[in-house]
C-alpha positions as CSV (number, residue, x, y, z in Angstrom):
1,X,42.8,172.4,3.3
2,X,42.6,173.6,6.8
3,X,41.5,171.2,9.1
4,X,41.0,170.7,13.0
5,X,40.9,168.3,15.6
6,X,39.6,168.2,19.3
7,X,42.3,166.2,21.7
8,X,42.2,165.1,25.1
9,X,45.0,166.0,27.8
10,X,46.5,169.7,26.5
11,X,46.8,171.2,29.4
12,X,49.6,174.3,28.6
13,X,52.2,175.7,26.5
14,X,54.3,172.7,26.7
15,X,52.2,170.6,25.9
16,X,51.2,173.0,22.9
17,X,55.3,172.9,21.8
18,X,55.3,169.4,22.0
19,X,52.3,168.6,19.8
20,X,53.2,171.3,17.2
21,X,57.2,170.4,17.2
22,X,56.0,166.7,16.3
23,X,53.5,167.3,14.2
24,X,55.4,169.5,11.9
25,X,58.1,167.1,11.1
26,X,55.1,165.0,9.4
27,X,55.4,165.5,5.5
28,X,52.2,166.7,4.2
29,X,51.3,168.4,7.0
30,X,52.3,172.5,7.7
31,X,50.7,175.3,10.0
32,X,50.1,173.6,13.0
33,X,48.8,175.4,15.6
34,X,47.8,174.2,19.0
35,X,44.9,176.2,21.3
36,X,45.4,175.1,24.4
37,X,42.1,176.6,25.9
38,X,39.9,174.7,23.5
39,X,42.2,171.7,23.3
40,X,42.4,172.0,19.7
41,X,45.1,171.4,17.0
42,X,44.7,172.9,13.8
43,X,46.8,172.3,10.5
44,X,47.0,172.4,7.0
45,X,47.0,169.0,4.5
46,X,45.4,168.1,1.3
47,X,46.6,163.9,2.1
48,X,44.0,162.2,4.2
49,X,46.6,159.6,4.6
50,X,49.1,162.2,6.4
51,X,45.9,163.2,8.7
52,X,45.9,159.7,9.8
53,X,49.7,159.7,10.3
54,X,48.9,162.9,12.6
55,X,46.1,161.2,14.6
56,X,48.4,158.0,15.5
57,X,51.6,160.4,16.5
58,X,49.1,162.7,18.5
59,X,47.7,159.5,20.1
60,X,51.5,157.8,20.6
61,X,52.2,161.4,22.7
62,X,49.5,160.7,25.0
63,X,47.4,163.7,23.2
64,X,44.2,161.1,21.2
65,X,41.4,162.8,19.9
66,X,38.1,163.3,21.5
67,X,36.1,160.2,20.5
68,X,39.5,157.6,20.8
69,X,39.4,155.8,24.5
70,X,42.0,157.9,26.9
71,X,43.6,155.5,28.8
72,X,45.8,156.1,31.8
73,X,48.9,155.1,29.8
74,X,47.9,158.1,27.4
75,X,47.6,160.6,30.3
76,X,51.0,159.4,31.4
77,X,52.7,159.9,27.6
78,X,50.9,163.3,27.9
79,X,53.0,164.2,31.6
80,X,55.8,163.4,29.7
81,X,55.4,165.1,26.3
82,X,54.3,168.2,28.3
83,X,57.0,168.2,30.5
84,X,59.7,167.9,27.5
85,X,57.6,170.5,26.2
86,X,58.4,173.0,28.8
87,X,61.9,171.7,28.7
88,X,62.1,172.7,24.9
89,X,61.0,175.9,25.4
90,X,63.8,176.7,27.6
């Protein structure tokens, strides 16, 4: 099943590489695809428990959904991940 979730703190492509080079090492979990402009990240799983996996990684990247606090230690993780982003995509 296709599925989608809002998250706080993409703010460009590397962040984008980041979130969808994590996110598709997770078993269960395929297609993901990150829209930077509506800070969304869509995938495909049919394992609630593997969507729960993806919230916890997205939130331990400094990307948590809309709804979960965003703490300043999150928009730090998210500097980072985004900045290793841009380094991947070198």
């Amino acid at each position: 099943m296709k599925l989608s979730l809002s998250v706080q703190n993409i703010k460009c492509g590397g962040c984008a590489k980041t979130i969808t080079t994590k996110l598709s090492q997770l078993d269960d979990i395929s297609e993901v695809m990150v829209d930077v402009n509506s800070g969304t990240v869509s995938f495909e799983s049919n394992n609630v428990m593997a969507t729960q996996e993806l919230r916890d990684v997205l939130k331990a990247l400094g990307y948590p959904t809309v709804g979960v606090k965003n703490g300043l230690g999150d928009k730090a993780k998210s500097l980072l991940s985004c900045a290793s982003g841009r380094m991947m995509k070198e």
